[in-house]
N, C-alpha and C positions, 0 to 999 in steps of 0.2 A: 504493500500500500504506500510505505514510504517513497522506492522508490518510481511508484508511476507519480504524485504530486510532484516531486523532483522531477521526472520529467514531462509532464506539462506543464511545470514553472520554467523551465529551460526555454520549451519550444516558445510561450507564449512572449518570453522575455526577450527570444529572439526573433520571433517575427516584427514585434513591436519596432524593435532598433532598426530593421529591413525598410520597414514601413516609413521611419521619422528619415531614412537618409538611404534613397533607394542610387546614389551617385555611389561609382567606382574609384575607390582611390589608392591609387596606381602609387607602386614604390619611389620615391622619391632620391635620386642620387647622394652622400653623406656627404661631398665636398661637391660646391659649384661655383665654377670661374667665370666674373664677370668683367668685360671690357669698358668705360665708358670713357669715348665713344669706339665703337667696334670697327675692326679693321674695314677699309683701311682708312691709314690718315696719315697727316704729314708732320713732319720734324719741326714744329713750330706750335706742339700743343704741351698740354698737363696730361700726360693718362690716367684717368680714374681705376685702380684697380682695386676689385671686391673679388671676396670668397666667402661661400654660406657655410658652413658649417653644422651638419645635422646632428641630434641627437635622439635617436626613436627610440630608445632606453628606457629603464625605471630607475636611473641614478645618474648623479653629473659624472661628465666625462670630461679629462681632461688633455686639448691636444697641444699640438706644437705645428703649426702652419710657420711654411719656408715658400716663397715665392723666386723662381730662378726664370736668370733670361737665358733662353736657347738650352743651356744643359744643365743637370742637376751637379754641379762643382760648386764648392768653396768661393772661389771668383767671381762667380756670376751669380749671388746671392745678389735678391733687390731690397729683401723685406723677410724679416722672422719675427713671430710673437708665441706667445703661450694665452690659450684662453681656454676657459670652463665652463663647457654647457648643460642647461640645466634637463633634464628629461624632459622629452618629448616635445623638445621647443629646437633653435638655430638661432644663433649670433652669426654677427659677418665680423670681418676683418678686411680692412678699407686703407690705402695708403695712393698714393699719387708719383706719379713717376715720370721725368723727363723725358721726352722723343728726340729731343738737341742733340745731332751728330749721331744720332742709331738709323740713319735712312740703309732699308732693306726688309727681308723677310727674315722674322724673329717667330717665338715661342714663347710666350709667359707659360710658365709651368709652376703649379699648386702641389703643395706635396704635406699629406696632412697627417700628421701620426698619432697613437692613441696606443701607446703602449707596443704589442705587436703589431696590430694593424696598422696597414700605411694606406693611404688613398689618395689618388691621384687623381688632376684635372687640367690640361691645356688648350691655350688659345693660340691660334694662328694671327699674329698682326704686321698690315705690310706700310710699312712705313716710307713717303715720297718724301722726298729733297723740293724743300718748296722755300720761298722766303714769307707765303705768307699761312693762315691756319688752314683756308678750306681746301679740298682735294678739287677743285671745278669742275665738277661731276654731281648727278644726281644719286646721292648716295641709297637714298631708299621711296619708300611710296604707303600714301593711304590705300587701304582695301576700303569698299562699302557692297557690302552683299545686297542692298538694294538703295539707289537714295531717296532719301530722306524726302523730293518735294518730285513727283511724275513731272512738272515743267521744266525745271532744271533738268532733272535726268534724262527728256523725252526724246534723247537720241541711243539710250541706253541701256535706260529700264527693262523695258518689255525683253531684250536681250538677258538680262543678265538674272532676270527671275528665273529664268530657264536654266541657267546654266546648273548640271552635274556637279557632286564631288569632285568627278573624276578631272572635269571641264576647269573646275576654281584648282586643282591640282595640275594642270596644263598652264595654266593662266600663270601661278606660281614662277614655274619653271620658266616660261619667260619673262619675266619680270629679272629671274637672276641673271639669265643672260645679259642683260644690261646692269649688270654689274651693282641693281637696286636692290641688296641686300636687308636693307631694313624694311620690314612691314607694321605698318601700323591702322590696327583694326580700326574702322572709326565707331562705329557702336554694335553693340549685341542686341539690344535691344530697343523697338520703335515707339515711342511715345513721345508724338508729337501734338509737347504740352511744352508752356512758360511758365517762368518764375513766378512768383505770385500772382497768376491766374489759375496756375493749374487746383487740385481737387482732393489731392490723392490723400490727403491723411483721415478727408472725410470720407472718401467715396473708395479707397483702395486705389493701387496701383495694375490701371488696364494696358500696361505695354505689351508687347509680342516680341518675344525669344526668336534671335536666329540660329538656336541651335537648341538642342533638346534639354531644356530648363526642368530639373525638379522644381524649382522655387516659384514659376511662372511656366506654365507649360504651356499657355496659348502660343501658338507658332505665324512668325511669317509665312505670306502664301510664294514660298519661292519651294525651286525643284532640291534643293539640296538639302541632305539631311542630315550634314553635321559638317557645315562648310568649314568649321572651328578646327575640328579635324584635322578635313583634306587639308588647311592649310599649312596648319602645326606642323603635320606628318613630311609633306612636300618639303616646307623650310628646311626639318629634321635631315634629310636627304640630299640639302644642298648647300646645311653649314648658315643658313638665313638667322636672319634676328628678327623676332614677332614681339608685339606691344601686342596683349591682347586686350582689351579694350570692356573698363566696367564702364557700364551707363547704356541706354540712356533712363534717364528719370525723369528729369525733364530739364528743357532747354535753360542753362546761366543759373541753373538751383542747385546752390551750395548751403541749402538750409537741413537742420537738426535730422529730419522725417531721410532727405536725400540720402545724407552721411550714412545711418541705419541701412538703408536700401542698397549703396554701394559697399557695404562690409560684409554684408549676407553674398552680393553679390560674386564680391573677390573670392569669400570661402569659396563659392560653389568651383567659381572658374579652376582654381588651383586645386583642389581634389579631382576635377575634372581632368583635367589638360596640365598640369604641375608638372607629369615626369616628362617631359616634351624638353630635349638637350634648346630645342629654337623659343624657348619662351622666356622673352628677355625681360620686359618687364610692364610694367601696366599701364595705358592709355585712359584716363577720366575723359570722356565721350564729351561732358557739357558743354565747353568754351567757354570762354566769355572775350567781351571787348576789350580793348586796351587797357582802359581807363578805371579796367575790373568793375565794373558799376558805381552807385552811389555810395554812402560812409555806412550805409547797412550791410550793403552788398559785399563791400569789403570787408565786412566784418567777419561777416559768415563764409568766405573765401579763405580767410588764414584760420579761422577755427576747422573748417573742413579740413584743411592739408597736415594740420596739426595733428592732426586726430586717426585722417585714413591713411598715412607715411606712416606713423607710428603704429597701425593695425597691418599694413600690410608686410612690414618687415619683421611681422610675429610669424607671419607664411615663408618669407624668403627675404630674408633682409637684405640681402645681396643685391636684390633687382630693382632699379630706378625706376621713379613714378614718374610721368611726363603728362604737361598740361599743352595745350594749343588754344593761342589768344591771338586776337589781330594785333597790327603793329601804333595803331592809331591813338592818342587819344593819352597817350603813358605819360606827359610831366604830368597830369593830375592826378595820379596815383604811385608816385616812386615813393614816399614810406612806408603805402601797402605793399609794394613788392618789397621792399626791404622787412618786411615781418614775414613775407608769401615764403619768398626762397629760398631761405634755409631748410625750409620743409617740403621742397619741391626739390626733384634731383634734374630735370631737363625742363626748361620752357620752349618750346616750337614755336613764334609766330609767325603771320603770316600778312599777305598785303603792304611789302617793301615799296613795290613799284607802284602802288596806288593810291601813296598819300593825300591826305587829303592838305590843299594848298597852304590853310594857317598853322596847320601842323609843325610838327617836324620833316626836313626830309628823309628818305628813306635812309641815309647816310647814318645822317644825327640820332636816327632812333637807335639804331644798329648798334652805334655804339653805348647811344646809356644803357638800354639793356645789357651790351656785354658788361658797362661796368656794374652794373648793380645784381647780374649774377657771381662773376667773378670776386667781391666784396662778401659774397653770402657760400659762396662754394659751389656753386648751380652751373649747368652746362646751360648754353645757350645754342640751338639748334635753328634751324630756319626753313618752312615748310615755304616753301612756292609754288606759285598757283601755276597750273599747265594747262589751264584753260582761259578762254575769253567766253564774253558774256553775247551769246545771239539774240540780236534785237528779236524780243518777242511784241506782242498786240498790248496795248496801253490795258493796266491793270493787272496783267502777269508776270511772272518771273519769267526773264530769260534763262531759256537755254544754256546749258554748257556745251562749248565744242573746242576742239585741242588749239593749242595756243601755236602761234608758229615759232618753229624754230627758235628766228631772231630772237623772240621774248625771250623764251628759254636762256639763251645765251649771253645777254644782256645780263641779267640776275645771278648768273653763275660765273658771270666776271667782275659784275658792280660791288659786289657783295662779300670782300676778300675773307671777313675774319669769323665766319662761321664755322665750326670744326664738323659740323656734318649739313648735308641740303638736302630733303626731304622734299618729296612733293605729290600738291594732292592733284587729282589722283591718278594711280595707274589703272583701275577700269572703266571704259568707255571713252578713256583720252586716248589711250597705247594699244596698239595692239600688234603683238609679231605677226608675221604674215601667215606663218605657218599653223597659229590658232584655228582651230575647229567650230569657232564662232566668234565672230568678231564685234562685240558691242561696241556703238558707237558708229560702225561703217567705214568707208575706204581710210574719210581722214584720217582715222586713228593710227593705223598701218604707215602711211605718210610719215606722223610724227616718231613714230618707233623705229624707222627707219634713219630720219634725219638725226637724231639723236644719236642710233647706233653708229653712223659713219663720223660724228662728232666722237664719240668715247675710242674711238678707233683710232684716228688722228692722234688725239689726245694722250693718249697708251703710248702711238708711236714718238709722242715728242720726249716721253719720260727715260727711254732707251739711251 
């Protein structure tokens, strides 16, 4: 009798825990090597180097992390420490290192020991001879698995709801052949709601999952059924770096109910997709404007990052949180960013070449942002636009169609002291020719082209 109540107390104890958390979670690496920013880059930066160190245990453990460049020798020691981590949690180990005079292909190597056990972690970083920070190149790219407004997008949508795992898994792969190694999700999920208009703490949160959500299960109407995946997996196979992307909640809300919404959110993602070697680090979907809103709005902007930077480095402390703002608008808010960025590890802006005239120029922004990350310890990154706006019928949004060339190029030369240049985006602006569907149309192909035969040139002038 005893033991049948024992075991239907077993069974019901466990279905129960089945029930509250039906997500997979997948073994998690004990050492992970983080680049920031990720190869390549040129002899004219700071390298941010992070290592996570795990502990799945039921007692603290204590290691000895050795960071070496190219070979594990005496000599080519960068960085050693001693730290103890506590069960069931990860600390990182974080130091910065000169690129001045190392131009070539290196090895950071992580080498982390615990007694007998040793574990190991390397990164490939190729390092240009430049006199100034950016590689002038399109270092990486936005994904949007569907966008966000059918008028903007309406040369691409219809295309790209359709597309296969298999298809966002093709798409991938060329993307790396241009050499655009970073990926950055722009949201997981669609609710398209504002800041203080939107509902949800009365009325619940009605967004739609692009990927199969325990937490929200309602799904976008697109063909693919875990594009989160295909892409992880694809990057995984080509050495890529993935931002994967908590939000959305709703549009420029960084308020209390948000925060909550985006910590549930990150849990999910990282027991979801965590052991993925391409998951670099996290993308907050919302934006905001330059000028981060008014003195509320800013409030609740530095308590958010305060709050979700210190939540998410309890997952992976290693990996960098990045926000994406426009470029407009910043003296009115430089001692909000000097309270934001210390608790921001990448700002991306964007809208260099589109200032608005009483502004700054794009020059001058360019650089108070460098200085007011560089003062806080913050990378400063640079998303550029690779589209222009097609006049649409008075009262809609235009169109997005690929930008020419020249733009492009303009930007990735006006623009010297960015240490990476990101751009939104690579579906329905790019497309290789060899894709299996091409959202977007001819143009896109056009620009993937003129681009490639620019990075070509470009490769051969480094030689």
């Amino acid at each position: 009798m005893i033991k049948i109540i024992f075991l239907s107390f077993f069974l019901v104890t466990y279905n129960g825990l089945l029930a509250q958390n039906n997500v997979e979670i997948k073994a998690k690496p004990e050492v992970s090597l983080t680049l920031i920013p990720p190869s390549p880059v040129t002899d004219q930066i700071i390298l941010d180097i992070r290592a996570g160190v795990r502990n799945e245990g039921h007692s603290p453990k204590s290691f000895q992390a050795a960071f070496y460049l190219d070979e594990e020798k005496k000599e080519n020691l960068l960085n050693q420490t001693k730290l103890v981590v506590n069960p069931k949690s990860a600390k990182a180990v974080k130091f910065r290192w000169s690129t001045k005079n190392k131009a070539g292909k290196h090895k950071i190597i992580l080498v982390c020991k615990n007694g007998k056990n040793i574990f190991r972690s390397e990164k490939e970083i190729a390092i240009i001879a430049s006199n100034i920070r950016s590689t002038k190149q399109i270092d990486g790219a936005w994904i949007n698995f569907y966008h966000w407004s059918d008028e903007e997008g309406k040369h691409w949508n219809p295309d790209i709801k359709k597309m296969t795992d298999d298809q966002w898994r093709e798409l991938i792969s060329a993307q790396h052949k241009l050499e655009m190694n970073v990926i950055v999700m722009q949201e997981l999920f669609r609710n398209q709601v504002y800041v203080d208009s939107q509902t949800i703490e009365r009325d619940g949160y009605k967004g739609r999952a692009f990927y199969p959500s325990e937490l929200y299960p309602e799904r976008m109407p697109i063909a693919a059924k875990d594009p989160v995946e295909a892409v992880l997996s694809e990057a995984d196979k080509n050495n890529m770096h993935v931002f994967v992307a908590v939000g959305l909640y709703a549009w420029f809300d960084f308020t209390k109910g948000s925060l909550d919404w985006h910590k549930k959110i990150a849990k999910e993602l990282w027991d979801k997709y965590g052991h993925h070697p391409s998951f670099y680090g996290w993308y907050v979907s919302e934006e905001m404007d330059g000028g981060l809103g008014d003195e509320k709005h800013r409030a609740q902007i530095v308590d958010f990052f305060v709050s979700f930077s210190k939540y998410v480095k309890t997952l992976a402390p290693e990996k960098p949180v990045m926000l994406a703002t426009n470029s407009h608008s910043v003296r009115n808010a430089k001692a909000t960013y000097a309270k934001l960025l210390p608790h921001l590890d990448i700002l991306c802006p964007f809208g260099f070449h589109r200032m608005p005239k009483t502004d700054y120029t794009g020059e001058e922004v360019a650089a108070v942002l460098q200085k007011l990350c560089d003062d806080a310890g913050a990378h400063l990154w640079m998303d550029m636009e690779v589209f222009d706006f097609e006049k649409g019928a008075p009262g809609t949004l235009d169109a997005l169609v690929p930008r020419p060339i020249k733009g492009l190029l303009s930007d990735l030369h006006r623009f010297p002291n960015f240490e990476k240049i990101l751009c939104y985006q690579y579906p329905g602006l790019m497309n290789s020719p060899d894709m299996s569907i091409k959202p977007g149309g001819e143009n896109t192909v056009k620009l993937f082209m003129d681009y490639k035969n620019y990075l070509i040139n470009l490769q051969a002038s480094r030689k």
